[in-house]
N, C-alpha and C positions, 0 to 999 in steps of 0.2 A: 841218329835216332835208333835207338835198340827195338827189333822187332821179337814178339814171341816166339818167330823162326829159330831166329840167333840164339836162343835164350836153350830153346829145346836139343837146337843141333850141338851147344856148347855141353848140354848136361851128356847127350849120348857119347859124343865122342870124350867126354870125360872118365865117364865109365869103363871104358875101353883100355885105361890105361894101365900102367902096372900101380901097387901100391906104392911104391919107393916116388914114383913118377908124381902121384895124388898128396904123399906127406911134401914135398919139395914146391908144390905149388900152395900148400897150406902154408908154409914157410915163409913164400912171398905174401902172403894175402890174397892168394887168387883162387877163391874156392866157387865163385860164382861168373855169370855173363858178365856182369855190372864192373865186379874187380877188374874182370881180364880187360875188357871195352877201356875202362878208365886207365887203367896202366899200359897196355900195350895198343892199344888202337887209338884212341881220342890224342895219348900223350906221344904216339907212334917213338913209343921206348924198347929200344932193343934188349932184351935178356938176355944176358951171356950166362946161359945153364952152368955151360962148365966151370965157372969161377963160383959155383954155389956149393957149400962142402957137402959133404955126399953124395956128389949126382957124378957116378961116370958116363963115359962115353956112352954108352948104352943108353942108359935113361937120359943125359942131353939131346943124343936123336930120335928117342922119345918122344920129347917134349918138345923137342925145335918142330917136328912134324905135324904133331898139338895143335901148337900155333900157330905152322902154316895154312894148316885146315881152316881156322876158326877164323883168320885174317882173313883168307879168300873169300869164304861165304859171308863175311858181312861186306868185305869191298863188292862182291858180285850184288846183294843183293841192295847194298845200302849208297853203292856210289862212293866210295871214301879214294881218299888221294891215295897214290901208290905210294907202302910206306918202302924203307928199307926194307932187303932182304935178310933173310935171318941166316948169321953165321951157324955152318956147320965146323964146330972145333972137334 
């Protein structure tokens, strides 16, 4: 269940990010809560940033961080099964 919490904390800590970090999740299709939820939480699919072309090391712990964030506050608020942990490469 997506709450509006999830929806607000996914857009703040989006903002947050570098540009190179926000084209790279357009990249994936993950420009909203709904995308991230349905790809990486519901499908509990791991992202391996760094095999994405343009994204170094920098912007993969970036973005692995991203997602950390966004996974914990929905498992905290939503209950979800513990997924994988997200590779830092």
């Amino acid at each position: 269940m997506i709450k509006n919490t999830d929806h607000f904390y996914f857009e703040k800590e989006l903002s947050k990010l570098s540009s190179r970090a926000k084209n790279l999740l357009d990249d994936l299709k993950i420009n909203d809560y709904f995308s991230f939820y349905e790809k990486v939480i519901k499908n509990q699919e791991v992202i391996e940033y760094r095999m994405i072309r343009n994204c170094g090391k920098k912007t993969a712990s970036e973005l692995i961080e991203f997602s950390q964030k966004i996974i914990a506050t929905a498992q905290s608020e939503n209950d979800f099964l513990v997924l994988k942990k997200l590779p830092i490469n």
